[in-house]
C-alpha positions as CSV (number, residue, x, y, z in Angstrom):
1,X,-26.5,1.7,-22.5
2,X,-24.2,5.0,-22.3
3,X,-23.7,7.4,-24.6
4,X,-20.3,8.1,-26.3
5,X,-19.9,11.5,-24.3
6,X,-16.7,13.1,-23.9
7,X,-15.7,14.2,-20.5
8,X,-13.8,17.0,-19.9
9,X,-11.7,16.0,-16.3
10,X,-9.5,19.1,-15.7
11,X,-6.0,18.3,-16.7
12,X,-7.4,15.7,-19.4
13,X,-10.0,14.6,-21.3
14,X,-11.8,11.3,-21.8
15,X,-12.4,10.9,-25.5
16,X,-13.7,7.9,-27.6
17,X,-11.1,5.5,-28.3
18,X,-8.8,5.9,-32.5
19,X,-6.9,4.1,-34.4
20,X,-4.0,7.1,-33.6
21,X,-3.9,5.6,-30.4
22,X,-2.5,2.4,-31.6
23,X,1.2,3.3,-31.8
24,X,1.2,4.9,-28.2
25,X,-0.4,2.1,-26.7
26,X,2.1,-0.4,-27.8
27,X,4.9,1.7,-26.5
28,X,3.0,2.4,-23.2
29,X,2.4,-1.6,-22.7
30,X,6.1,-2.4,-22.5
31,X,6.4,-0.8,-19.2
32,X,7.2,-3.2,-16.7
33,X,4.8,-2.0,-14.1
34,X,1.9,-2.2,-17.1
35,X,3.3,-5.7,-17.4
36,X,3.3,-6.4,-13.6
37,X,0.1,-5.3,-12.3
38,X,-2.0,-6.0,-15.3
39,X,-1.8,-9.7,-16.4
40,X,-4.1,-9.9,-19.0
41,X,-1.9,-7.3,-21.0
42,X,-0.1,-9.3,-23.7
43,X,4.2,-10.0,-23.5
44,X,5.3,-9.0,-25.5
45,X,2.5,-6.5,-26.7
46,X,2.3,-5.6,-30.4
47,X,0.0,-3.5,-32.9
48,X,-2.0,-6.6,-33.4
49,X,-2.7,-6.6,-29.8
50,X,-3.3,-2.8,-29.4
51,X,-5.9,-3.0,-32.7
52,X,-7.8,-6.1,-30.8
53,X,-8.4,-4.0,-27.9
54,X,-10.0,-1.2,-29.6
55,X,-12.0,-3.9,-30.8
56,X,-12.5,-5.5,-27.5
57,X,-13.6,-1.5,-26.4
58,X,-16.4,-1.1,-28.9
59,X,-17.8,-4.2,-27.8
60,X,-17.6,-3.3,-24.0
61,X,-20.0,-0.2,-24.8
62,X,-22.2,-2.8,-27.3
63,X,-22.3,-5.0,-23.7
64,X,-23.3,-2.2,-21.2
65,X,-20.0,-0.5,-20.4
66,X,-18.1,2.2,-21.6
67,X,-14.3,2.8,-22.9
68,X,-12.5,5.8,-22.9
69,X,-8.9,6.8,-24.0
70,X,-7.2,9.6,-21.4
71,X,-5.9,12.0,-23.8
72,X,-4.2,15.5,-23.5
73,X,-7.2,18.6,-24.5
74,X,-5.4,20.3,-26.1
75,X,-3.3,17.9,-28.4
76,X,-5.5,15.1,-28.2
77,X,-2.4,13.1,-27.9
78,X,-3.3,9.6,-26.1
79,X,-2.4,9.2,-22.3
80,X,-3.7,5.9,-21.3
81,X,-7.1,3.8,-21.6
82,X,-9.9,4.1,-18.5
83,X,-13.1,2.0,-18.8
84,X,-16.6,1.2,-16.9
85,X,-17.7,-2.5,-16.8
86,X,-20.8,-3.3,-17.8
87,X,-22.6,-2.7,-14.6
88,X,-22.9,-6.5,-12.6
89,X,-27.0,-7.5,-11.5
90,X,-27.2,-5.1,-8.7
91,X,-26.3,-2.1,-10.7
92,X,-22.8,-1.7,-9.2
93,X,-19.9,-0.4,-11.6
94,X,-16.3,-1.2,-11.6
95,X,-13.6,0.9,-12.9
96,X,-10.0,0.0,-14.6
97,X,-7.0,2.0,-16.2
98,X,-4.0,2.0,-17.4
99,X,-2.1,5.3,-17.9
100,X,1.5,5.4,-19.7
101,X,4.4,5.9,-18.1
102,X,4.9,9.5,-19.7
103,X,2.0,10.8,-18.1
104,X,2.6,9.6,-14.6
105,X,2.9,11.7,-11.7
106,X,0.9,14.6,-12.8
107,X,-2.4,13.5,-11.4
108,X,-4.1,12.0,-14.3
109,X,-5.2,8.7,-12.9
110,X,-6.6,10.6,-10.5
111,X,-8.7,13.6,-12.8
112,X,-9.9,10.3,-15.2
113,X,-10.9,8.1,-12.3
114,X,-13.1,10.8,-10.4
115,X,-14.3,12.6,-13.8
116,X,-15.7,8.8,-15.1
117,X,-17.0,8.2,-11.7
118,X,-19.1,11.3,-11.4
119,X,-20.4,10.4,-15.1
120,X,-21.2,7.3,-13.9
121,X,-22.9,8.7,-11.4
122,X,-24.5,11.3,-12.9
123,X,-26.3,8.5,-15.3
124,X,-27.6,6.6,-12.5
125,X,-25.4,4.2,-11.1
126,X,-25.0,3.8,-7.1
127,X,-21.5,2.4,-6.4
128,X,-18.8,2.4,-8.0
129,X,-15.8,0.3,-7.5
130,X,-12.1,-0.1,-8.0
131,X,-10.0,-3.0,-7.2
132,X,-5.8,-2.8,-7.0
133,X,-2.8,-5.1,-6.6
134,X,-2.0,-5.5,-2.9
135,X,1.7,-4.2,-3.7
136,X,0.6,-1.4,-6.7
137,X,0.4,1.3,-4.2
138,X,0.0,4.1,-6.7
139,X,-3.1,2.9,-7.7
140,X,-4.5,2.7,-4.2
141,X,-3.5,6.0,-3.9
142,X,-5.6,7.1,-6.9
143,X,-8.7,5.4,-5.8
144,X,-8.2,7.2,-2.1
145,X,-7.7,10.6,-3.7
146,X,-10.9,10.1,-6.0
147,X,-13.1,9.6,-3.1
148,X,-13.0,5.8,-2.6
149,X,-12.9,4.2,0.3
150,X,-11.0,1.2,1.3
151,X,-12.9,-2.0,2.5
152,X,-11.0,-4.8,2.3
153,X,-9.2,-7.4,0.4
154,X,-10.2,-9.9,-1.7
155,X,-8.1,-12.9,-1.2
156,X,-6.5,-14.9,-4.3
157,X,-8.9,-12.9,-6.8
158,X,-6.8,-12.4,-9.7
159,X,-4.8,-15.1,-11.8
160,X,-1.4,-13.8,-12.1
161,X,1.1,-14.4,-14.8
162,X,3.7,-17.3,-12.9
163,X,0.4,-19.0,-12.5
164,X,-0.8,-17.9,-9.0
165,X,-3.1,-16.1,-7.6
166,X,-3.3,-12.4,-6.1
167,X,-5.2,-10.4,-3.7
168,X,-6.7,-7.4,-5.0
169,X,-7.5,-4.4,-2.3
170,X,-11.2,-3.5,-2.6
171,X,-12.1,-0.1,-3.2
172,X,-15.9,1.8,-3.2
173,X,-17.3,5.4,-3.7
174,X,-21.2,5.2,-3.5
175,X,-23.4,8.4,-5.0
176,X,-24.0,9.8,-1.4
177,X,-20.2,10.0,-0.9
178,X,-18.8,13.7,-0.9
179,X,-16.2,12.2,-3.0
180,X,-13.4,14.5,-0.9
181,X,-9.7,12.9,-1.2
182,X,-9.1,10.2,1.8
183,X,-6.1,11.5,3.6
184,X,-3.5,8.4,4.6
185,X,-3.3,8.0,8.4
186,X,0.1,7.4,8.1
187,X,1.6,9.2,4.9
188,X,4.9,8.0,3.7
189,X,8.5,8.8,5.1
190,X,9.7,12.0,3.6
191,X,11.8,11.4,0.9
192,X,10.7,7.7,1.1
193,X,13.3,6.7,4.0
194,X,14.4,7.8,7.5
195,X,18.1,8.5,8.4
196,X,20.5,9.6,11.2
197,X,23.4,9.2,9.0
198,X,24.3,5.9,11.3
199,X,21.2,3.8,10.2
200,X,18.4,4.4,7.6
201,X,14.7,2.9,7.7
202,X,12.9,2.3,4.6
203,X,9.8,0.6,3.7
204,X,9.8,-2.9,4.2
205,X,8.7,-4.6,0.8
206,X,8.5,-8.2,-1.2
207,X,12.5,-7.7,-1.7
208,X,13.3,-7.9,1.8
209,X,11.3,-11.2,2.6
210,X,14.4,-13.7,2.7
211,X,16.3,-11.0,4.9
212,X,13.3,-10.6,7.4
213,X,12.4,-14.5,7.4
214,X,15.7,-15.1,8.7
215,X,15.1,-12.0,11.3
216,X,11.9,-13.9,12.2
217,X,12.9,-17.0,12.9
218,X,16.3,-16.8,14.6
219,X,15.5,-18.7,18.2
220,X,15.4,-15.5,20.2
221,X,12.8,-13.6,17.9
222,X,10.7,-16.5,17.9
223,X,10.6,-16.5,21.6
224,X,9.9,-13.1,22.2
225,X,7.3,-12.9,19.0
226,X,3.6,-12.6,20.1
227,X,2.4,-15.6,19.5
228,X,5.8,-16.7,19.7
229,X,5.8,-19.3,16.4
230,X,8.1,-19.4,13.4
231,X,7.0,-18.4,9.9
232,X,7.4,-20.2,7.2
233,X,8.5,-18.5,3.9
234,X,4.9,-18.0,2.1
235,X,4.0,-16.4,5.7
236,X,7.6,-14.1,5.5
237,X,6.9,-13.5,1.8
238,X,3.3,-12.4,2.3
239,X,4.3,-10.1,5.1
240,X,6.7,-8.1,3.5
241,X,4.4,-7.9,0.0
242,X,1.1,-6.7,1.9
243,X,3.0,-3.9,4.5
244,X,3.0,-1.5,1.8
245,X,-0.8,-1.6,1.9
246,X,-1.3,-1.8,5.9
247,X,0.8,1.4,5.9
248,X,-1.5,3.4,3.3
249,X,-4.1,1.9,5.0
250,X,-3.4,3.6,8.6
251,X,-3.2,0.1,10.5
252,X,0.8,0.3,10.7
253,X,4.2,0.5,9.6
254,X,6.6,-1.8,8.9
255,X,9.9,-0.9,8.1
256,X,13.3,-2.0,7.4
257,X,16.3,-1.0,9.6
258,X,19.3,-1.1,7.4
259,X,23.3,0.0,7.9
260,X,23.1,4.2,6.9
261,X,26.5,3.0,5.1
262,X,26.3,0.4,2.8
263,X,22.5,-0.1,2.9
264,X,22.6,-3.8,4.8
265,X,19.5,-5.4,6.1
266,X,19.9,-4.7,10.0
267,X,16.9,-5.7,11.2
268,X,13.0,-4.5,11.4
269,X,11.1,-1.8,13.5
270,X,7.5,-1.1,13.6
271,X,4.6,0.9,14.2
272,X,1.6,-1.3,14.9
273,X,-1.8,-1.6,17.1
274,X,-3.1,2.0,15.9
275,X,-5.8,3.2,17.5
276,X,-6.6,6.9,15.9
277,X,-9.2,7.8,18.4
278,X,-6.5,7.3,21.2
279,X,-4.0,8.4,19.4
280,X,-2.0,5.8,20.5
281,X,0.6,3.2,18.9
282,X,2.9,0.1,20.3
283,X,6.2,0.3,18.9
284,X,8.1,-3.2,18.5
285,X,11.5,-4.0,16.8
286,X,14.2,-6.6,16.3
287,X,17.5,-6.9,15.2
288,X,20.2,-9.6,13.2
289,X,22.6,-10.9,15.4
290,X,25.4,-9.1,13.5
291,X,24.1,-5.5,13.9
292,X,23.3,-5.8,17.7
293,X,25.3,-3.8,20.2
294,X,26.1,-1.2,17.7
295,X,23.1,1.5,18.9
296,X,21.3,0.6,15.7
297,X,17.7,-0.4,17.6
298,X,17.4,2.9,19.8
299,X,18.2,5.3,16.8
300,X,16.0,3.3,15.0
301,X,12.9,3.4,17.5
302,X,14.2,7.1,17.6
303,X,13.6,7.9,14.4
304,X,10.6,6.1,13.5
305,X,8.7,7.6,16.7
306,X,9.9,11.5,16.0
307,X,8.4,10.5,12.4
308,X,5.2,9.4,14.1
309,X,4.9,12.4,16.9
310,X,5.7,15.2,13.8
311,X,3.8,13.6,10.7
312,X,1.5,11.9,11.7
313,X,-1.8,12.3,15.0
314,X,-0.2,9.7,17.0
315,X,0.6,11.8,20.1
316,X,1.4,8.3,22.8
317,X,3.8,5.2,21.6
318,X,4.0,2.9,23.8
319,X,5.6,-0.7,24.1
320,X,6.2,-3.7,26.3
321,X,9.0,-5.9,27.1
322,X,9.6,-9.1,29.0
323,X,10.6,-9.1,32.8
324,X,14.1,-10.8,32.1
325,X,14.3,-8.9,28.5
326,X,16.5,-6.0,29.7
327,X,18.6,-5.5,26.3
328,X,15.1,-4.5,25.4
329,X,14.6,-2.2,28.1
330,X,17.7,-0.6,27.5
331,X,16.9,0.0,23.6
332,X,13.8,1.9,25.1
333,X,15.7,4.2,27.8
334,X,17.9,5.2,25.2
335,X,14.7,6.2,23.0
336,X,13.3,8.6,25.5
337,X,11.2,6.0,27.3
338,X,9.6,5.8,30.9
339,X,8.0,2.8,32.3
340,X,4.5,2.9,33.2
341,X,3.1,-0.5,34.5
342,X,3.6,-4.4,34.4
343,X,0.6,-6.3,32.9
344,X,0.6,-9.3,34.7
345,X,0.5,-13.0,32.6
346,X,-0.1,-10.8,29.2
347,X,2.5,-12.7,26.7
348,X,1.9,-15.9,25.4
349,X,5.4,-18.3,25.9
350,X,6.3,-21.2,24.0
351,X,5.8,-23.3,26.2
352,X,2.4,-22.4,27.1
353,X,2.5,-20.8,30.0
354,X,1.9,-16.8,30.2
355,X,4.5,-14.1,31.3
356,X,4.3,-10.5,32.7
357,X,4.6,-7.7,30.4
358,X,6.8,-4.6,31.6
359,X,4.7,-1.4,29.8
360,X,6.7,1.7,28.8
361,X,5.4,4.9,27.2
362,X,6.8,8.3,25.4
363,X,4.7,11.2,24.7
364,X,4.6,13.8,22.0
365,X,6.6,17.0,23.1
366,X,4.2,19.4,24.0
């Protein structure tokens, strides 16, 4: 079993758990991402609720784990719960917060979740882990900035609230880690979007999913899609809900192209098949019927590669277009684009036969 330390972790402090904390805790749990990304928090959540877990706390360390409430040192004042599982039958530990919305933003996830981990550590356990929502991004962030490492997801692993069933990312640190922060491949948009002052790209997300499923499936998309099938909504839906995590995880970017004006859904451009060691991406995008011939696609690939050559290592985007696709080709020209090859019988068609792909490239200015 553990002992009831308290851990000092640089901007707070990990303290055994009071009945003080009660009144904070029930204002803290009406926050909708609390509610979101937790389900087993109560809705609504009262003082009867915030009293049980404080029970449910001292019998986690009775059972082999340990419960800490992140507080401010100096005021004591509570800041959010962190806690250690009791450890599973190889010895592995898995960590879990919750920090109020008052104290976000100011690294405190981050100081709790690396200060309990070394502790942990420090008392002999090997691996610890941390599992988070496939769309709670903040929280993947923490566990990559306290020396976790990504390794994959696990599918349908947590009963949500409507019912169904999430995936959780899966997260590790083991004991022989250096613990250093994990820099993002990819780090986000500055200012979380990309303008020209004629179009803007944001993040694609979970809101867009009926706007890109329509994208998707229009009759030319489908055709030029590799493989070239429709999607059905769940598919869409999924999509848009897991890019978020592709993008922090450096395997690409998936963006919404929207009107710079009024904010419309335009269409979608990404950055996909990363390979960091080449420094090399493909660039692919599409646009709604409505929004074609207005120069939308080339400021769009415009933008999202001068992001790519001036944030991030890629230094070579390239991309490929049918033979008879020349609205394509022209999109690409306009974006600074030279061909480079045709790949003969590369793209799958929909009616099973293959078709050559016409290559193009763009390099980072030197």
């Amino acid at each position: 079993m553990f002992t009831r330390d308290v851990i000092p972790a640089g901007p707070v402090v990990l303290r055994g758990l009071a009945g003080s904390d009660v009144e904070p805790m029930v204002r803290a749990c009406a926050d909708p991402e609390i509610i979101r990304f937790i389900p087993t928090v109560p809705v609504p959540y009262g003082r009867d609720d915030a009293v049980q877990y404080l029970n449910l706390a001292e019998r986690l360390w009775e059972a082999g784990g340990a419960s800490f409430a992140v507080a401010d040192p100096a005021t004591g004042e509570w800041l959010g719960n962190i806690g250690l599982k009791a450890l599973d039958p190889r010895g592995n530990g898995e960590i879990g917060y919750l920090i109020a919305p008052w104290a976000r933003g100011r690294g405190v996830a981050t100081a709790a979740t690396r200060a309990l981990t070394e502790w942990a550590f420090a008392r002999g356990v090997g691996r610890m882990e941390l599992l988070a929502d496939v769309e709670n991004l903040a929280s993947q962030r923490v566990a990559l900035a306290s020396g976790f490492r990504r390794e994959g997801v696990q599918r349908a692993a947590e009963p949500r609230r409507d019912g169904t069933r999430g995936d959780l990312v899966s997260f590790a640190r083991l004991s022989t880690d250096s613990g250093e922060r994990t820099s993002p491949y990819l780090p986000p948009f500055p200012g979380g979007s990309l303008t020209d002052g004629t179009v803007r790209l944001t993040p694609l997300t979970a809101e867009d999913a009926d706007d890109y499923h329509a994208l998707r499936n229009l009759p030319d998309t489908v055709a030029r899609s590799v493989p070239p099938e429709p999607l059905d909504p769940e598919e869409s839906e999924a999509f848009c809900r897991d890019a978020g995590m592709h993008w922090l995880a450096g395997t690409r970017v998936e963006a919404a192209i929207r009107d710079a004006a009024d904010g419309a859904f335009a269409g979608h451009v990404q950055l996909g098949n990363i390979v960091p060691p080449l420094g090399q991406a493909m660039v692919g995008y599409s646009m709604l019927p409505e929004f074609r011939g207005r120069g939308f696609a080339p400021r769009a690939v415009e933008l999202l590669v001068g992001w790519a050559f001036a944030h991030t290592p890629v230094a070579r985007v390239v991309a490929g277009t049918a033979l008879d696709n020349t609205a394509s080709q022209r999109v690409l020209e306009k974006a600074g684009f030279a061909r480079e090859a045709l790949l003969h019988g590369l793209l799958p068609a929909p009616d099973g036969s293959r078709h050559d792909d016409l290559q193009w490239y763009r390099l980072r200015p030197r």
